[in-house]
N, C-alpha and C positions, 0 to 999 in steps of 0.2 A: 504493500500500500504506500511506498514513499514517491516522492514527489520524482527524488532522483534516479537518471537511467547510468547503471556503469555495468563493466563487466570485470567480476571478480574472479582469478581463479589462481591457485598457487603451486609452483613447483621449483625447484629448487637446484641447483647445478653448483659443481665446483667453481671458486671465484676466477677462474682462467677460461673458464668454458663460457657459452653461451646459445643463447635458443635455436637451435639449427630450424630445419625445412619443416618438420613434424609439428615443433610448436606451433611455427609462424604459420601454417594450414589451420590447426587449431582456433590461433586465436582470429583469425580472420572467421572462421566458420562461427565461433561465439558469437562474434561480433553482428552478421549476419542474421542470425536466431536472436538475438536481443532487439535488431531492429524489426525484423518479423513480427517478432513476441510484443512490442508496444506499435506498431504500427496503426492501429488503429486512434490508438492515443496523440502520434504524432499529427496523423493528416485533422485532428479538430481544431484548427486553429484558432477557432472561437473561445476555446480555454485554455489555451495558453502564450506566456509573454508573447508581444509583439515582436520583440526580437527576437523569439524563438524560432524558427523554422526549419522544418525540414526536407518538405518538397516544395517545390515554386511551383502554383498552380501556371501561371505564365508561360514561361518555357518548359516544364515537366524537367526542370533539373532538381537535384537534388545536392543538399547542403553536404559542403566534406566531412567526414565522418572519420576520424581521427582514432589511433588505439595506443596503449601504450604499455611496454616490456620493464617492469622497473627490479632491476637486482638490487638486493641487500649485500652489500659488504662493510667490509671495518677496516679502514687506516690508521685509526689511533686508536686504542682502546682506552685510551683517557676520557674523548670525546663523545659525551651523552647528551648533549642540549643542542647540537646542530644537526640538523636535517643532512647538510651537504647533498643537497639534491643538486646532479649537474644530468646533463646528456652525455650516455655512453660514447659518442660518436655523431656526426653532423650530418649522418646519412638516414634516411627512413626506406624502411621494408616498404612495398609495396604490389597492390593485386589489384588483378583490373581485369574485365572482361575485353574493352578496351581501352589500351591503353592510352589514347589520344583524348579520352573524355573525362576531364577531371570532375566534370558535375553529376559523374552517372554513380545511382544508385551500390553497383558493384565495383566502383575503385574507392577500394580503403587503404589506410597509411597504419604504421606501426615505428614509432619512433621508444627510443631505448634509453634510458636512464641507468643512475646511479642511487642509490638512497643510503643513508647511513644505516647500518642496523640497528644500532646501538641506542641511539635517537628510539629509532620504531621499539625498541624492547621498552625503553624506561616510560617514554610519553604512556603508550596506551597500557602499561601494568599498572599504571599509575591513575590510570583512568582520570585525567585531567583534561577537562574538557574543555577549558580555554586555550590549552597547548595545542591539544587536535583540531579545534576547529581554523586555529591559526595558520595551521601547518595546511590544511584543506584548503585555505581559499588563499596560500601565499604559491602551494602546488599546483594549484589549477590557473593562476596568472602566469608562473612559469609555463605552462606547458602551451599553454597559448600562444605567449609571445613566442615562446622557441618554434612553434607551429607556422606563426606569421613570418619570420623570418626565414624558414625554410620557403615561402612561396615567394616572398619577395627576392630571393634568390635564383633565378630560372633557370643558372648554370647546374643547378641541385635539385629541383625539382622537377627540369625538364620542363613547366609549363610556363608561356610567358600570359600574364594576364591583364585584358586592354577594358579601357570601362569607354564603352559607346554612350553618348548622351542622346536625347530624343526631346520635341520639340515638347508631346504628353507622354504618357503613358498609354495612350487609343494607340498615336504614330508607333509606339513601340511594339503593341499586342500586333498592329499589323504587318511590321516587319519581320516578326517571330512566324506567322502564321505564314509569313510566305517564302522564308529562307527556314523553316519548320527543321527537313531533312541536313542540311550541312552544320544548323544549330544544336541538334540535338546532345545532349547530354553534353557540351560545350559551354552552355551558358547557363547563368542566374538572375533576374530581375531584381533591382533594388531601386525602386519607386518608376523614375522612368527612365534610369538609366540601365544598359546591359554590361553584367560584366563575363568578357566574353576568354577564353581559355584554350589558346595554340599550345600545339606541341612544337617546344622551343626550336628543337634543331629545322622545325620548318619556315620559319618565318624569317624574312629578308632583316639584314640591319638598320632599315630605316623603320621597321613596325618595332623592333626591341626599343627604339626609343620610346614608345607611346605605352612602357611598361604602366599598369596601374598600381598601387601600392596598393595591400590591404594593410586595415587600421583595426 
């Protein structure tokens, strides 16, 4: 009955190793079943945030849907009150039906972290709930920006992403409905503007200029 959608699931690997093919299949399939599993929930947008979305009734894209691998290790065993949450690495897993449509439904990302462990044993034994809630909403601003940053990056994401403006929102529903086929799962609506999603290595050097930032 909570409000929040996540996917939990635990396994454990020597601190040199990491999530081979097996996981990364895995978590992709969770991730898949949980969007399934509240889908219904998602498309009411009538109850929930404004900001919240996750298919665009407009172009039928859908919002990126992000995952994440986070290892427990210990560099200092002195160290119990810092999280030391960084990124394992500056590259993200990825699966994709196709690979050229970052608004489709079936490409999800899997980016990989670090956490303290030592941190996660004392915080929640300790059941202090200002610690974990803090640690909650300073982890989920991380994981964001490092998110945003990875797309504003096109050399790493492979997507370069351009924001079309429109004179309304009608002129825009009618360029969608008539460039439908080359738009799809390429684009997202955001009021009346498109923001639209090449694959990097195809677009000439003068459209990498008209990159859009996400904020």
């Amino acid at each position: 009955n909570s409000n929040i959608f996540y996917i939990g699931d635990s396994k454990y690997y020597k601190p040199s190793n990491k999530a081979g093919k097996s996981s990364q299949f895995k978590q992709f399939t969770y991730a898949k079943n949980v969007i399934q599993f509240n889908i219904d929930i998602l498309n009411q947008t009538e109850i929930l945030p404004k900001n919240l979305r996750y298919r665009d009734e407009v172009t039928e894209g859908y919002n990126i849907s992000p995952n994440f691998f986070v290892y427990g290790y210990i560099d200092d065993y002195r160290v119990f009150e810092d999280p030391l949450l960084m990124p394992r690495n500056d590259s993200f897993i990825k699966s994709a039906h196709f690979p050229d449509r970052l608004f489709d439904r079936d490409t999800l990302f899997i980016q990989e972290y670090k956490l303290n462990f030592l941190f996660v044993l004392k915080t929640y034994t300790a059941a202090n709930s200002l610690s974990i809630d803090g640690f909650r909403l300073s982890a989920k601003k991380q994981f964001r920006n490092e998110f945003i940053k990875f797309f504003n990056t096109p050399e790493k994401s492979k997507f370069l992403v351009i924001k079309k403006v429109f004179q309304t929102e009608e002129v825009l529903r009618q360029y969608v409905d008539s460039h439908f086929k080359a738009l799809n799962g390429r684009c997202i609506s955001v009021g009346n503007s498109l923001l639209i999603a090449k694959a990097y290595d195809s677009v000439s050097s003068e459209d990498r200029e008209k990159q859009f930032i996400f904020s």
